[in-house]
N, C-alpha and C positions, 0 to 999 in steps of 0.2 A: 504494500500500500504506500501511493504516494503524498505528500501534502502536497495540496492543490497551487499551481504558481508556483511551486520549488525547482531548483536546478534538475532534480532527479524530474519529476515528473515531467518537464520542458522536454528531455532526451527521451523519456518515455513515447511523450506527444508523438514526438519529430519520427521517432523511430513506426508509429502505429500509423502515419500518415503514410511512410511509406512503403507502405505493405497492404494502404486501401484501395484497390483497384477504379472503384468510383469517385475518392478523391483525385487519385489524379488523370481521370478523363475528365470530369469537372473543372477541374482547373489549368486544363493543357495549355493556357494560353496566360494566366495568371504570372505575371511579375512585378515582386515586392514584397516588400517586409510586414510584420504586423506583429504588433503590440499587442498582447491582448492582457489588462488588466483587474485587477480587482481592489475596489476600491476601500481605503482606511474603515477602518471600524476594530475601536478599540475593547469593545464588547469581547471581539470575538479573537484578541488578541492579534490583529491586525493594526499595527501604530502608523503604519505609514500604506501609498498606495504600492500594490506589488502587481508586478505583469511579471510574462515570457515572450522572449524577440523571437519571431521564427521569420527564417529566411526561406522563403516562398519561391520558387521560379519552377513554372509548366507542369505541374502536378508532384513537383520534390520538396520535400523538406529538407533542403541544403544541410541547415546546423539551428538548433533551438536552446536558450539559454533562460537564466533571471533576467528581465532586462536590467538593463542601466540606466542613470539618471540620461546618458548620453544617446541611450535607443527609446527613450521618449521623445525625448529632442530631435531624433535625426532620420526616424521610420516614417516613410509615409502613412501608414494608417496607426491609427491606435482606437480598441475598440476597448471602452470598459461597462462595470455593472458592478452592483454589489455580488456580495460572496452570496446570498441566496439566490440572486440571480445566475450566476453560474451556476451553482450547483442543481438548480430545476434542469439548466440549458445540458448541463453532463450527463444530466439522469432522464433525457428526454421527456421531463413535463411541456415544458417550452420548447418551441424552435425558435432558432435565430432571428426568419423575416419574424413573426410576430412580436419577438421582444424586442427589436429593433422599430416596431411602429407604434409598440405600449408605452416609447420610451423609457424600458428596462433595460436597453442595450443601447448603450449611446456610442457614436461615432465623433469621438474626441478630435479627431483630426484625421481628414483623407477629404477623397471625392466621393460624395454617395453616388454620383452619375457611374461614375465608375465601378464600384462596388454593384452598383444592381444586375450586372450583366453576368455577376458567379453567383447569385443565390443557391444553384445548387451544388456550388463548391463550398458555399459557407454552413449549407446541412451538412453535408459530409465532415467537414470540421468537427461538427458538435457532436453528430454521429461518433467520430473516433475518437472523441476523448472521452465518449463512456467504456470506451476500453481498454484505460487507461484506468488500473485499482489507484482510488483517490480516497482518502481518508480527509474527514471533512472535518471541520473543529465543533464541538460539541455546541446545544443548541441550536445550528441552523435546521 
């Protein structure tokens, strides 16, 4: 079991993406990085915001890590949500387009023009990280 947004888990991701055959027909044409965050919440033992960079190009997951203050700053897209918002998105209560228009999925920074043209690379995303064992911090 991994905790969620951890270095291990990121390699987990990365490695589960590629090995998902519909991810990457989905995204055969996709290039770029993404952030994908969760946001502070000290409740849950969260002090600060935490993502994972994954380096994205034609249905590969290049190399996925923690991000850095620096791959905030410097990835074209970053999507975040609270940690109960992922954890629905991982366990498949939610998909992505609908959390993304309830505003539970917010697009921090990118093109949404751009982004709408993989929607069904962005299910498969949330798709593969329920199968990624994710250990979630108690209460959510």
């Amino acid at each position: 079991m991994y905790e969620p947004f951890s270095e291990a888990w990121a390699k987990a991701y990365c490695e589960a993406l590629n090995a998902n055959e519909a991810y990457r027909q989905a995204a055969a044409t996709w290039e770029g990085a993404i952030v994908l965050a969760v946001e502070a919440d000290p409740a849950l033992g969260l002090e600060e915001k935490r993502g994972i960079y994954l380096d994205l190009h034609h249905g590969q997951c290049r190399g996925a890590r923690q991000a850095s203050p620096e791959d905030f700053e410097q990835a074209p897209y970053v999507i975040t949500a609270d940690a109960r918002t992922w954890k629905e998105l991982t366990e498949g209560v939610m998909d992505p387009v609908s959390a993304l228009m309830r505003g539970k999925l917010k697009l921090e920074k990118g093109d949404m023009a751009a982004l709408a043209g993989y929607m069904m690379a962005a299910l498969e995303l949330t798709n593969t990280a329920r199968q990624v064992p994710t250990l979630y911090p108690e209460g959510l």
